[in-house]
N, C-alpha and C positions, 0 to 999 in steps of 0.2 A: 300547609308546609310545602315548599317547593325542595327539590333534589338538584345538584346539581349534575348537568351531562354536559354531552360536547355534542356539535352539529358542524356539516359542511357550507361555508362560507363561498360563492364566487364573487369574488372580489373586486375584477376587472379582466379585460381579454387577454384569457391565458392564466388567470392565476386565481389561488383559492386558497383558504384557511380552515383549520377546525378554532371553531370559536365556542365558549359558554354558553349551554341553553337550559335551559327552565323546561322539568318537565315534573307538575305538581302531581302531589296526591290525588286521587279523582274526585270529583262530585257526583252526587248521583245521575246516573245516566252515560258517566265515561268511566273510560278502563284509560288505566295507564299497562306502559308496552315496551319492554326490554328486547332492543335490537337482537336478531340473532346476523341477518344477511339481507341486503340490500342489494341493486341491480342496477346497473347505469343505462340507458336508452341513451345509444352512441348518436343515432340522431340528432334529435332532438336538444340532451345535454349539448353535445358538439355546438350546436349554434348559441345556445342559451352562452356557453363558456366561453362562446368567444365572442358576444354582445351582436349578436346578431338577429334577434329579435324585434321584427319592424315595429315602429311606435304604433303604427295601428292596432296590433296585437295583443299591446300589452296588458291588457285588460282581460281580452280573452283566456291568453296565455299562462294565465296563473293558475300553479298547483292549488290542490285541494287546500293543505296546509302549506303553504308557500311563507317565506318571510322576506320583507325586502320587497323593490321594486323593480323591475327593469331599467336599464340593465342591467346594474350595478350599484349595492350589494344586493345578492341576492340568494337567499337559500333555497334549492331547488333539487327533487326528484320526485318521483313517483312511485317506487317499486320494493317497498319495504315489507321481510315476513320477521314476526314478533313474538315473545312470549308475555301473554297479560301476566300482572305481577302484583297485581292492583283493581279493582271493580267490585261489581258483583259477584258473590263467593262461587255461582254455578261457572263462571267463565277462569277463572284466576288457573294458571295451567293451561288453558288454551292457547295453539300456536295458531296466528291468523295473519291476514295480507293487510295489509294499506297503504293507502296512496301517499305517503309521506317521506318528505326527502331525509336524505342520507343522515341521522339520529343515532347516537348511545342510545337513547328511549325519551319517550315523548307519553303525551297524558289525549286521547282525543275523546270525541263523543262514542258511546258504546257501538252505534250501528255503521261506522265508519271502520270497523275492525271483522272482517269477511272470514268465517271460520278457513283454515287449509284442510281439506281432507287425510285420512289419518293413510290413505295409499300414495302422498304424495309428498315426496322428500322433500326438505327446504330450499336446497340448491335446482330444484325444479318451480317450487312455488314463486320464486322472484321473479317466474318469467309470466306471472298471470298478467300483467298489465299488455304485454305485448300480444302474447294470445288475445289478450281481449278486444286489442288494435286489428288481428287478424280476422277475430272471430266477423267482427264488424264492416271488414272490406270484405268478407265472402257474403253475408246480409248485404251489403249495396249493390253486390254482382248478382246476386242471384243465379247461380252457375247451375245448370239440369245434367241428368243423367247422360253421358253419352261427350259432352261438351268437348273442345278442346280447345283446350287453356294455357297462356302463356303469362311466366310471374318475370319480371325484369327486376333486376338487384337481388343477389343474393346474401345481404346481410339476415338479419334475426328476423325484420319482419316480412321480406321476402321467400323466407324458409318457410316460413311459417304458416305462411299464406296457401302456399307449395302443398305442405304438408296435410292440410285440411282439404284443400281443394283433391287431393289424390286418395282423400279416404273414399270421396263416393264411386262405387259403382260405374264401373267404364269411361272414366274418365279420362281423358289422354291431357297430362300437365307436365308440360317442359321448367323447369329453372333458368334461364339464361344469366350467365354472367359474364365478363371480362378477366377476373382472375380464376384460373383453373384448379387452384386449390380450394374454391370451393364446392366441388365436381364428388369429393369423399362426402363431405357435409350434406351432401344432395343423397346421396348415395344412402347413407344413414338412416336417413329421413322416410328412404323410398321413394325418392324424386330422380327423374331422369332430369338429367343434367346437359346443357348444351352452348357455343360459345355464340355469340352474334352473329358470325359467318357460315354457322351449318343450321341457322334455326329456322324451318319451315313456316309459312305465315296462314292465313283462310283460318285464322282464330275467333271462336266463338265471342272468348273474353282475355280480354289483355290486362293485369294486373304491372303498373309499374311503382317499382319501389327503390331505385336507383341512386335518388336525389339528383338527377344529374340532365342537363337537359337530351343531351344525344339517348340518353335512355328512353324518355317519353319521346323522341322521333321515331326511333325505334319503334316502339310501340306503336304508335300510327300506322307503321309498313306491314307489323303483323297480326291485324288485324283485318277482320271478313269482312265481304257485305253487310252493310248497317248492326259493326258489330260496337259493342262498350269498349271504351280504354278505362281503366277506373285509377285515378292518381293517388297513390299514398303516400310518397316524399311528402315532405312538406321543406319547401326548399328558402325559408328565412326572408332574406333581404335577396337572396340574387335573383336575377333576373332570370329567363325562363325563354328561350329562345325555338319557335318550332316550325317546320314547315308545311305549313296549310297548306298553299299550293300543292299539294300531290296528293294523297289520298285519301287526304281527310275529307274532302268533298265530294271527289267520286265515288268513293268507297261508302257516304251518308253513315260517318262514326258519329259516334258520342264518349265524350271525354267529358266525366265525370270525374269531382274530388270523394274521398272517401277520408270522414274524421272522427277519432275515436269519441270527442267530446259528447256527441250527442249519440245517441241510439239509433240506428238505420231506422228511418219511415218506415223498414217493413217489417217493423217488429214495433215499432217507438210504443202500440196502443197499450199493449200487453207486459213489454220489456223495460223492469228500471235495471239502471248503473249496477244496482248489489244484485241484481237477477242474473245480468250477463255477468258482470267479475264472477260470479260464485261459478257459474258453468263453464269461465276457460281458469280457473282453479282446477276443477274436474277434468279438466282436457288435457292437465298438467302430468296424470296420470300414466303416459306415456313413457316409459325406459328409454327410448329414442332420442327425447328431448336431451337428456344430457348430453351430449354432440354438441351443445348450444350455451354450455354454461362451465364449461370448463377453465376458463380464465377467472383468478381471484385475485385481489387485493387487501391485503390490513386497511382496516379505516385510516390507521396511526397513521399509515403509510399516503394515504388518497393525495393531498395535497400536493407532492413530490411527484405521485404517478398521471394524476390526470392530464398531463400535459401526453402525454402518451398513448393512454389509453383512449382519448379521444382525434389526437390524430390522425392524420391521413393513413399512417399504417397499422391501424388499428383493428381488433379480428373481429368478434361475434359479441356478443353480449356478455356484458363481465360484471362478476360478480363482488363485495364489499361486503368482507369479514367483519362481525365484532367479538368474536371469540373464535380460539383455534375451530378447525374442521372436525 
């Protein structure tokens, strides 16, 4: 027996539908999953929606459950928290994370459906896929006691990065951004906050998360002696513009990418996918976080808003209602 839902459609650049979806009874082995709140990755979405995903990608590129192909139509998100409604009778009541785009409710396999801890409210839980983006550029870094650290972009995964990074032990981590409202956001977090023009350099580790290229120049200037840049933008189809002639040589850097796809090498032996999501679940734990999830949407409404909420002046990480709050 299939049920019928609705799901988010992109359509073409710039525009999107809620469309019909099929989301069956289970089989053994899956749980079906009654949306409560989903999360947009401004990112990322941002290029997917506006067909900016290089054909080389498009392979790699695709969600867990994804429907559609590059670039268009395409149904696409990652950050959906659920109530099982349907499955195995120990699970039915359980609210859990998955990686699956913006859905009324959907049917997947049971082990793709990541319990939420019972201390971590829902409007915090949509942000485990980003945490787990985070959790994973500080694994590539490898940051030590004492270090000092500099995060460029202060959007969601910039924060965040910020954020973890300032839990250890004497660690000295700047935020740098260009809009100064996000200087509260930093503040929240427990992150000192600073603009491009007052930020000191002789950086351990440079995280940049800007999307932008003068950010990753940036980066380059403030960085140490044979210190890491570690890239987490991921910047589409545009071009990427930087200046090696100056410090990158002298200086003996390394400019490394950092991508959530696979597990850091320095964990990969030990570390699967549902091992890290379940731990930046738990890291979700934090009261702080909501600073970061305060923007929401009606689904009804998604189609009409995302042109906004993905543009240029668009704020933090935003959230998508399927029932009131």
């Amino acid at each position: 027996m299939t049920m019928a839902e609705h799901a988010l459609w992109m359509t073409g650049p710039g525009c999107a539908q809620i469309r019909p979806a099929e989301a069956p009874l289970p089989d053994a082995g899956q749980v079906r999953i009654r949306a409560l709140q989903s999360g947009i990755s401004r990112g990322t979405e941002a290029l997917v929606f506006a067909g900016r995903v290089p054909e080389s990608e498009w392979a790699r590129m695709r969600g867990p459950f994804q429907e559609g192909d590059f670039p268009f139509p395409v149904k696409y998100g990652y950050a959906m928290v659920g109530l099982i409604t349907a499955g195995a009778a120990d699970r039915i009541g359980q609210r859990v994370f998955c990686l699956h785009p913006h859905q009324t409710a959907f049917t997947v396999p049971d082990d793709a459906a990541i319990p939420v801890p019972d201390d971590v409210p829902t409007q915090r839980a949509v942000l485990a896929a980003q945490i787990e983006t985070a959790l994973n550029a500080t694994w590539d870094a490898a940051p030590r006691l004492g270090d000092r650290i500099a995060v460029i972009g202060g959007g969601t995964i910039g924060l965040l990065i910020a954020w973890l990074c300032a839990a250890m032990p004497a660690s000295d981590v700047t935020l740098i951004d260009i809009d100064p409202s996000r200087a509260a956001v930093a503040q929240a977090l427990g992150i000192r906050f600073a603009t491009a023009d007052t930020t000191a350099g002789e950086c351990d580790i440079v995280f940049h998360a800007s999307g932008t290229s003068a950010g990753l120049a940036l980066a380059l200037t403030l960085a140490g002696f044979e210190a890491e840049v570690i890239e987490v933008s991921w910047h589409g189809d545009r071009p990427v513009t930087l200046p090696l002639g100056g410090a990158f040589h002298s200086q003996r850097l390394t400019l490394r990418s950092s991508q959530v796809g696979a597990v850091s090498p320095a964990r990969r032996a030990r570390w699967s996918h549902s091992r890290r999501l379940a731990t930046a679940l738990a890291l979700a734990a934090d009261p702080r976080l909501d600073v970061l999830v305060r923007a929401a949407t009606p689904f009804a409404d998604l189609p009409a808003s995302l042109p906004e909420i993905l543009g240029q002046g668009g704020g933090l990480f935003h959230r998508i209602l399927y029932e009131p709050e």
